[in-house]
C-alpha positions as CSV (number, residue, x, y, z in Angstrom):
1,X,20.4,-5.9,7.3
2,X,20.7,-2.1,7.7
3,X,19.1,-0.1,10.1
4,X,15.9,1.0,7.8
5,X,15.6,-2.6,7.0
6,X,15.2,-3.5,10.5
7,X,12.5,-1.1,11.4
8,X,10.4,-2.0,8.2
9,X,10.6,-5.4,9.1
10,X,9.3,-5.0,12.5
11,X,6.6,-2.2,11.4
12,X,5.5,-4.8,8.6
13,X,4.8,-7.8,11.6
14,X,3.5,-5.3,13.7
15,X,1.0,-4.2,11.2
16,X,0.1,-7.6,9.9
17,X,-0.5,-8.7,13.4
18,X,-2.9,-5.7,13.9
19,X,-4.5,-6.3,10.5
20,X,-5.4,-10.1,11.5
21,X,-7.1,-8.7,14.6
22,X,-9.1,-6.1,12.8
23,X,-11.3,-9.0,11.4
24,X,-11.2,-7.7,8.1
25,X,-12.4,-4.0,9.3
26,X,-12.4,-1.8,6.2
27,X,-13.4,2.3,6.1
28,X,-16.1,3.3,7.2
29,X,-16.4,6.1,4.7
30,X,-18.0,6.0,2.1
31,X,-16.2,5.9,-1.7
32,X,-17.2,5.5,-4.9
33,X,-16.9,1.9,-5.0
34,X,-18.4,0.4,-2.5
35,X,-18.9,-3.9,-2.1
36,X,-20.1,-5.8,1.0
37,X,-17.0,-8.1,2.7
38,X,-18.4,-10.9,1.2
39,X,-18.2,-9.3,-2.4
40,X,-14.3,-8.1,-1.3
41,X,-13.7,-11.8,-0.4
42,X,-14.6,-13.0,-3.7
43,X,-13.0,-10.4,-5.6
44,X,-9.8,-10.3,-4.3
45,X,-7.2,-12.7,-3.6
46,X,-6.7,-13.7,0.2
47,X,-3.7,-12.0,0.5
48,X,-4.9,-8.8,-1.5
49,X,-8.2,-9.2,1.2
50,X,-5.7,-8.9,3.8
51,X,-4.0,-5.9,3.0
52,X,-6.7,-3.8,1.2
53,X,-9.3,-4.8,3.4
54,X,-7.8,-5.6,6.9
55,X,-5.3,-3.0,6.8
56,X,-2.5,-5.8,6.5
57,X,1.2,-5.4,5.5
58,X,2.8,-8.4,3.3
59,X,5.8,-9.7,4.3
60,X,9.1,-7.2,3.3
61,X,11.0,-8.4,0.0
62,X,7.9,-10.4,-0.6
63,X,6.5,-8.7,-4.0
64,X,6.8,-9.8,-6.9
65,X,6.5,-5.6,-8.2
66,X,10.1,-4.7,-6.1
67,X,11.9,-6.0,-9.3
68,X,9.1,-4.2,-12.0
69,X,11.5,-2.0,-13.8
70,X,8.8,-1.5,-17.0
71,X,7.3,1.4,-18.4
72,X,3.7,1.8,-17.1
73,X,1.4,2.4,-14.2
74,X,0.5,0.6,-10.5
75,X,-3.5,0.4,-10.3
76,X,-5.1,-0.5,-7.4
77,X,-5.7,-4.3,-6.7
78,X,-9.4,-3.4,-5.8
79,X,-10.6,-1.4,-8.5
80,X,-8.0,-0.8,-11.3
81,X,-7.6,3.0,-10.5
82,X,-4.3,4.2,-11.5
83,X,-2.0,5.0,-8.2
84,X,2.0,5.9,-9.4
85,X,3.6,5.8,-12.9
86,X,6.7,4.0,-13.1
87,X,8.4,7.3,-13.7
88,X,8.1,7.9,-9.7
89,X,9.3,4.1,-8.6
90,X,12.9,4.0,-6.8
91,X,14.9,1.2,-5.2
92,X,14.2,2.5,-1.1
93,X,16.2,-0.8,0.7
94,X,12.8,-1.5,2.7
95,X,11.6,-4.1,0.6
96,X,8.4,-2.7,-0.7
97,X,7.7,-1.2,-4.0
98,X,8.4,2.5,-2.9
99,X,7.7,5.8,-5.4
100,X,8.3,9.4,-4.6
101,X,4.8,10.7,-6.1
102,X,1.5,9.8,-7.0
103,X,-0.7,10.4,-9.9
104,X,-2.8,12.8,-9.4
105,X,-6.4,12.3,-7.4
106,X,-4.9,9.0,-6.9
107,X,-5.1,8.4,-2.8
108,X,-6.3,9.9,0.1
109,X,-4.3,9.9,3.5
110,X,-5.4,8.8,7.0
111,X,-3.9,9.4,10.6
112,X,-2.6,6.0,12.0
113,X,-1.5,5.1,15.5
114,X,-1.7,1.8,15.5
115,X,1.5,0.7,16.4
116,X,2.0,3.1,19.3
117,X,3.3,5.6,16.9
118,X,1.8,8.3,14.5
119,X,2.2,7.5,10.5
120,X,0.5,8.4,7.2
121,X,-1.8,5.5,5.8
122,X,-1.9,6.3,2.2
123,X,-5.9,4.9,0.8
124,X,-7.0,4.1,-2.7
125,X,-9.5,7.0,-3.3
126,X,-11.8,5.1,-5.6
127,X,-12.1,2.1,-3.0
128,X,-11.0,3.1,0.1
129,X,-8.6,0.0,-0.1
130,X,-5.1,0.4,2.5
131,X,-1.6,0.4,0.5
132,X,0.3,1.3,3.0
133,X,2.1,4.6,4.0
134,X,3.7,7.6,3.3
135,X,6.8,8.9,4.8
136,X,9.4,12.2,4.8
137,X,12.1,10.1,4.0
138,X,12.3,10.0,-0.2
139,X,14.3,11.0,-2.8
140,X,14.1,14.3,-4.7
141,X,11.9,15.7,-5.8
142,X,9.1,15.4,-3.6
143,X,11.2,13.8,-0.4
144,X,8.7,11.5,0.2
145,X,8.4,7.5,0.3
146,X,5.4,5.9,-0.8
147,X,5.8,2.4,1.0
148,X,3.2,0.3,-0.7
149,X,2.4,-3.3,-0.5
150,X,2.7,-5.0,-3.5
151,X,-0.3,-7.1,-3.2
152,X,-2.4,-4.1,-2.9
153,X,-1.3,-3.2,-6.3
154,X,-1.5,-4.8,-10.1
155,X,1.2,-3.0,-12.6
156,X,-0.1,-2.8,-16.6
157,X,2.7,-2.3,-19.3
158,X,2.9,0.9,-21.0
């Protein structure tokens, strides 16, 4: 295991562990879909629930979508809103499906400090649902490193 390897690891227990004592907490904002937890729960699978819902992080190398090398586009788990082309997808070592862009009015960014340390949280804008987070460590030409959980995403074939 490298280094970056190591970290994401330990961020992704971290996280899950503060996602299971969230209860489930989702946004309080308010977006354009909108279901009680109860309609989230029977919507989604548990461990889609988990992550979109409870702010969870699935478990590094874990996704079936790290191996997607297809033409096409990521949509949200939640809501089917398109999130990354496949065009912007890249092999980062962490173990999550990683991409150096969105699509446009795709996500919306929060401020979290929940594991003692400041990071982006990257939201689904249509739903509100957590995919994970952003970070200044990608490829050209954006530099950036969309870390996203797999479960919190469906991929359709061009």
């Amino acid at each position: 295991m490298n280094r970056r390897q190591i970290v994401s690891a330990g961020i992704a227990v971290g996280a899950l562990l503060a996602g299971l004592r969230s209860g489930g907490r989702a946004s309080a904002e308010s977006f354009t879909v909108m279901r009680s937890d109860a309609e989230w729960r029977g919507a989604l699978s548990p461990s889609a629930y988990a992550i979109l819902r409870g702010h969870g992080t699935e478990r590094p190398g874990s996704s079936p979508l790290n191996g997607e090398k297809r033409v096409g586009r990521f949509v949200c788990a939640g809501c089917d809103l398109p999130l990354f082309s496949s065009d912007t997808k890249f092999e980062s070592g962490t173990g999550w499906p990683s991409f150096f862009e969105t699509l446009p009015d795709a996500v919306g960014t929060t401020t979290d400090s929940s594991l003692g340390m400041r990071r982006v949280e990257v939201h689904c804008r249509r739903c509100g649902g957590h995919l994970g987070h952003v970070f200044d460590d990608g490829p050209r030409p954006t530099g950036q490193r969309y870390c996203m959980n797999g479960a919190a995403l469906r991929f359709l074939a061009a």
